[in-house]
N, C-alpha and C positions, 0 to 999 in steps of 0.2 A: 504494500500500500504506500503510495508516495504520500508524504506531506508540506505543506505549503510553509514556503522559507524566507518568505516575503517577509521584514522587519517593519517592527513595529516603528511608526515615526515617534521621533525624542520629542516629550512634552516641552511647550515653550518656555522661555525662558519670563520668570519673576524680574519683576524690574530690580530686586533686591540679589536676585542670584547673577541675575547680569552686572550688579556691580562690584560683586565679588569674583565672580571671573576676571572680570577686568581687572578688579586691583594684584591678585595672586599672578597674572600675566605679567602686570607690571612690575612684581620681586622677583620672578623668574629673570625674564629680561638683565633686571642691574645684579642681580647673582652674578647673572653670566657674564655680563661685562665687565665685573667683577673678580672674577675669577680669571678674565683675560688678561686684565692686566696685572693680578698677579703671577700671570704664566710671561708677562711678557719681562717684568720685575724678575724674576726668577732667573729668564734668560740671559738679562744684562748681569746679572749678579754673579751667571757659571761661567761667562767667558771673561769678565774681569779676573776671575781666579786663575782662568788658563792663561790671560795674560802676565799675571802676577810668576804663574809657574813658566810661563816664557822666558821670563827677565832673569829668575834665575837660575835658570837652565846654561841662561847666555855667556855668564859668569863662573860659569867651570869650565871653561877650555877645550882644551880635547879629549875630550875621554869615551868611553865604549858606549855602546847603546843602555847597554842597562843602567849605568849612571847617570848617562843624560834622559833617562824617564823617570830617573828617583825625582826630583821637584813636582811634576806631576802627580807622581805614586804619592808624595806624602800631600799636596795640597787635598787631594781626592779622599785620602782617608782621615784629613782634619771634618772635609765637608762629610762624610758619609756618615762616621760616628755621630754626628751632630742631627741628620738625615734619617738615623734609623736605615740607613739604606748599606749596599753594596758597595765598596769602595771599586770595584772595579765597572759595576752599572753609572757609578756617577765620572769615574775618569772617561769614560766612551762620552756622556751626557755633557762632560766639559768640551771635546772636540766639537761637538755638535752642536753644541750655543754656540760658540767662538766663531764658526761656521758661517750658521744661520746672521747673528751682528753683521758679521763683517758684507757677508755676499746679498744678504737679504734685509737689508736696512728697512725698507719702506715698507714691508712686510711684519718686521719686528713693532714699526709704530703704529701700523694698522692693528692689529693685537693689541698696544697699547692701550688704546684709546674704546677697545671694544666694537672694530669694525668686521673682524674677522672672529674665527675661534682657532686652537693650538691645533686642529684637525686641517682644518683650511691652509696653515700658514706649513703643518708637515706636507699638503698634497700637492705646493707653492714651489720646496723647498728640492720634491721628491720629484716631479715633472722638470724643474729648471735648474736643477745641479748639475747636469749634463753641458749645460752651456757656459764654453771657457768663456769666450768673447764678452766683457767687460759690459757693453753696452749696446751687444743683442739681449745680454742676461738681463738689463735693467731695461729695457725695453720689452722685453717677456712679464718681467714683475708687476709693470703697469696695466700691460692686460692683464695678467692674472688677476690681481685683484680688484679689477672690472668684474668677472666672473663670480669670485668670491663673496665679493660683499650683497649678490643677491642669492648664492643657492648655496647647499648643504656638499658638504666635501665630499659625500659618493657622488651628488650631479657635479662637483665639477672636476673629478678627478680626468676621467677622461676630456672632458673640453682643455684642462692646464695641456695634457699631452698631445693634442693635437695644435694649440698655440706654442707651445718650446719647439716641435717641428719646422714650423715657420718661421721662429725665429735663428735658430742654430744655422750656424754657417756650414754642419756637415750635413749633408747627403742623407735624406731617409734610408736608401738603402745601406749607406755603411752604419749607420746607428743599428739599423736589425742585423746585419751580419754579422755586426761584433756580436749582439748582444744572444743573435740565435750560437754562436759556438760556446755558451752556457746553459745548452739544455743540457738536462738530465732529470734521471729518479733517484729520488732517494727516502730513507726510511728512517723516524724516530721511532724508538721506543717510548710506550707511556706505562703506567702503573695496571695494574688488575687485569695484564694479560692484553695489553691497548696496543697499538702502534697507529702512525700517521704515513700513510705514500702522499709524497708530494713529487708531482711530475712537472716540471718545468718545460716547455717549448711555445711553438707558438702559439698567438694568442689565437687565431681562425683555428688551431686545429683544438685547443684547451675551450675555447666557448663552447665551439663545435660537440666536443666529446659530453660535455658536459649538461647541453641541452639535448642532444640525444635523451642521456642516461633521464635526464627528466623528464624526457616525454614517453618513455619505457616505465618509467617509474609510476608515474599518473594516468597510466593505462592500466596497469596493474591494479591500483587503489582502485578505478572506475569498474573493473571488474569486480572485486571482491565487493563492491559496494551492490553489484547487480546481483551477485550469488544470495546476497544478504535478503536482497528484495523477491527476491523468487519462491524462496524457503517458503512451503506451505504451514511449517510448523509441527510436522508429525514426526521430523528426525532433526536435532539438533547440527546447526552449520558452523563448521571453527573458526573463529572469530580473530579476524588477523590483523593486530591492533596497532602493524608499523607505520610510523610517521610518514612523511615522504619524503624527509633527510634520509630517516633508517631505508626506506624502500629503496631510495636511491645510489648511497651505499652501496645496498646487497646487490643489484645492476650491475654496479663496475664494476664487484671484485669478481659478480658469477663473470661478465662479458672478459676480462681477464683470465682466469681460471680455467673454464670452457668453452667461449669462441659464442655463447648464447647467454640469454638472461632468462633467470627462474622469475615464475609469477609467485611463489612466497618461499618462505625458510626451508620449504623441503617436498615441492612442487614442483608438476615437470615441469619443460621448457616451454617457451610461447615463440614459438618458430614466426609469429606475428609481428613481435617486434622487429623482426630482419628489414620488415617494408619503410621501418621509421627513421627515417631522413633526417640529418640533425639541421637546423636553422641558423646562419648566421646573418646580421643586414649591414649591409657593404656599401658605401660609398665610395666611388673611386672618378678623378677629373678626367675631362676628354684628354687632355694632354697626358697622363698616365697611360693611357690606354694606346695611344701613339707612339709610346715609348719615354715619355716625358720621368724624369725624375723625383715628380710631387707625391708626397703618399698620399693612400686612398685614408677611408675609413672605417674603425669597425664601431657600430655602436654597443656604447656602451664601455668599450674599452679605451680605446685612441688610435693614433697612426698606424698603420697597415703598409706595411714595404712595398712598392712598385712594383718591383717581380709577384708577388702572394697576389695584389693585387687585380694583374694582367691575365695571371694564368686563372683565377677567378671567374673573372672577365669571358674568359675565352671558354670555360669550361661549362658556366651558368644555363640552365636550361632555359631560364627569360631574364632579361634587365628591364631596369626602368628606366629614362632618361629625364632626369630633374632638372629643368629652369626654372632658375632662380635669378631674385634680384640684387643687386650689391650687397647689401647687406646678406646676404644668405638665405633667407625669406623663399621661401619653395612655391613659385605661382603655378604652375601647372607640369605632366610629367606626358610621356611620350612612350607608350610602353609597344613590346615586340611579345603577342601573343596575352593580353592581360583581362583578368578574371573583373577586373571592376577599377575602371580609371578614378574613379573618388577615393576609396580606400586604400590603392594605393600613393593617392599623395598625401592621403593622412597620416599613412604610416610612414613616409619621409619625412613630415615637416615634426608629426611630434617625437616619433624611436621610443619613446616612454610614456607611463602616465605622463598628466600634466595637472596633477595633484602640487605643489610645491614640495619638491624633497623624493618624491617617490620616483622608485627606478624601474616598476615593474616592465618588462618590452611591451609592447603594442599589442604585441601575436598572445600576449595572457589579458588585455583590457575589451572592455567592451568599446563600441566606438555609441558618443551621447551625444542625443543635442542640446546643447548649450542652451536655448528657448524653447520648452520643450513641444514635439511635435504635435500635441494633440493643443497647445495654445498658440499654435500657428508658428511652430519653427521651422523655418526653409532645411529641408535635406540639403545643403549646400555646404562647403569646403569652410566658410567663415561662421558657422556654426555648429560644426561637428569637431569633437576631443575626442581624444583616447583617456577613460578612466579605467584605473582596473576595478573591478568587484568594489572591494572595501570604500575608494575614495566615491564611487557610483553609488553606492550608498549612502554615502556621507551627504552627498551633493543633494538627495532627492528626500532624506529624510530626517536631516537635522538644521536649523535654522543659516548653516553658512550657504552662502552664494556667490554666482558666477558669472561674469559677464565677460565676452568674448569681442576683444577690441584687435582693430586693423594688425596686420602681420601676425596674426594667429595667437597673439598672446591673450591670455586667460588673467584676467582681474577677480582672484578667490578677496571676499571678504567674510571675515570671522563672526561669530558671535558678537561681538564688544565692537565690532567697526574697524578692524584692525584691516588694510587692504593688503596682499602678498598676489606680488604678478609674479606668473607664470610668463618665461620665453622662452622659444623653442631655443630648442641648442643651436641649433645651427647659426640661427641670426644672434646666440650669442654670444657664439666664438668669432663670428666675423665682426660684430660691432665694436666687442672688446680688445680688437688689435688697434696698433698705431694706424695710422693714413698711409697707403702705400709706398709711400715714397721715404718714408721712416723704417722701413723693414725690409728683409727680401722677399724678392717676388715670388710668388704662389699661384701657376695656375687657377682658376677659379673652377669650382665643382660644376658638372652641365645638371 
């Protein structure tokens, strides 16, 4: 017997509950900002000690390595007794302030001041330490924190790496070359008979693998969900109560192990799963495609190498062809062989929810109208988002709303009046670069 999963809508808000939200929003807020600038206090404080352990380091002469780290060793283990902490977690944490000051100034004052958070200014620090060049790197940081100061460091982790690309004076493909002759597997152990496989390669074949295992995973659950509903009730059905971490899990290690994946802990095989195709969304520029040296894109992650790119390209059983406007802004797309010309240029212009913050991909949201259709909302491009489930909910049955303004960006306001726009990625990796003539050139995505 199915039953109805339709939620109940959130009672409205009391004028007095509404202003208690408000105010407890407001202590969260200066917590946080709060708290940023004592991270960013923090920071100035650990590279003054490294430079303290600089000076007199300077002041012994020549001597072997392990001497000239004693100034450091003992400044780290004055701070770490005092820290409750590891003296050798805070001697690494010393290099890495001293770092950050020195390479990431404008970075460390945005933090200051509560413009950023310590997650933002690591994903700042992690995308653009890459770049030697002096003032490509400070030219990367200005975008960067264009980026930062509107979305949450999982949205803009990818956006920072594909603006440090454009900025870096080396070649996409020698960044991934180097960086692919560091793949590998390798294994931690953990306690209670645990261990961790961590497989390093690239990122198309790691998303790749990965959304497979999930869509094998969530096939599974949907079955054992249908066994459940079948059961007339005259013989008990075994009730198989893995998550779909756990389900996912037991995927790779059976697809490892056996060359197939089990539908539960000791269940035969689903020769089914063989048909499922894992999903990547790739953008890659006309000039890439010609041979041009600009990376493409993966979303969700960043840069994609020209070679991975091409042979993509070439391999793809359809493409889409996105024009877009300067800014990046996706007006309409051009497809060879396509299932529905609207949805697929929703699913270029937004790659994710367009919840604020959320990452879920496209291919898991439902696609909404923004005005809804049955009050007269045009099925058209400037009125349809990608939500997933949860924010689709949120949207339709708790007092926050949505209105959809020119270049696709979404205007969520909160309960309390709080406004938080949503823009698409793409128009905000291109807005938050310099003017072209301040950076190197970048074919532009078709």
């Amino acid at each position: 017997m199915s039953r109805s999963t339709e939620p109940t809508p959130s009672p409205e808000f009391t004028p007095g509950d509404l202003r208690a939200l408000d105010a407890v929003t407001g202590r969260v807020v200066a917590a946080r900002k709060a708290r940023a600038a004592a991270d960013a206090a923090e920071l100035r404080a650990l590279a003054d000690a490294m430079a303290l352990a600089t000076r007199r380091r300077s002041t012994l002469g020549s001597v072997d390595s392990r001497q000239s780290d004693l100034p450091v060793r003992e400044i780290a283990a004055e701070l770490a007794a005092a820290m409750r902490a590891s003296d050798r977690s805070v001697q690494a944490r010393l290099g890495d302030a001293a770092d950050l000051v020195a390479r990431f100034s404008s970075s460390v004052r945005a933090l200051e001041v509560g413009d950023i958070d310590r997650g933002h200014l690591a994903a700042i620090a992690e995308a653009g330490g890459r770049i030697d060049d002096e003032q490509a790197r400070a030219a990367f940081e200005g975008a960067a924190l264009g980026v930062c100061r509107r979305e949450t460091p999982g949205r803009a982790r990818p956006i920072l790496r594909m603006l440090a690309q454009r900025f870096d004076p080396t070649t996409p493909q020698e960044r991934h070359d180097a960086a692919a002759a560091g793949r590998r597997a390798w294994v931690i152990d953990g306690e209670d008979g645990i261990a961790d496989l961590t497989l390093r390669g690239s990122a198309v074949i790691i998303h790749g693998a990965f959304d497979r295992a999930t869509q094998i995973a969530q096939s599974i659950i949907e079955a054992r969900k249908a066994e459940v509903d079948d059961a007339d009730g005259s013989s008990p059905v075994a009730r198989d109560t893995r998550s779909l971490n756990h389900v996912r899990a037991d995927v790779l290690a059976d697809l490892l192990l056996t060359g197939h994946a089990t539908a539960s802990e000791s269940a035969a095989t689903t020769p089914e799963a063989e048909a499922i195709v894992a999903r990547v969304h790739i953008t890659i520029p006309a000039a890439t495609i010609g041979g041009g040296g600009a990376a493409g894109e993966l979303a969700g992650h960043g840069p994609l190498d020209p070679r991975t790119a091409r042979h993509l390209a070439a391999t793809a059983r359809a493409w889409t062809r996105l024009h877009t406007d300067p800014s990046g802004c996706v007006l309409a797309v051009d497809q060879y062989r396509p299932p529905s010309r609207l949805r697929k240029l929703l699913a270029a212009r937004d790659e994710h929810c367009r919840f604020p913050g959320c990452r879920q991909p496209v291919w898991r949201c439902d696609i909404d109208h923004t005005i809804d259709h049955a009050l007269g909302g045009a099925t058209e491009v400037c009125n349809l988002a990608h939500l997933c489930r949860r924010h689709h909910v949120l949207k339709h049955h708790t007092a926050w709303t949505v209105r959809q303004k020119p270049g696709g960006i979404l205007e969520w306001t909160s309960p309390t009046g709080r406004v938080h726009p949503d823009i698409p990625t793409r128009v905000l990796a291109f807005t938050a670069t310099a003017p072209p003539e301040a950076r190197p050139e970048a074919p532009p995505p078709f």
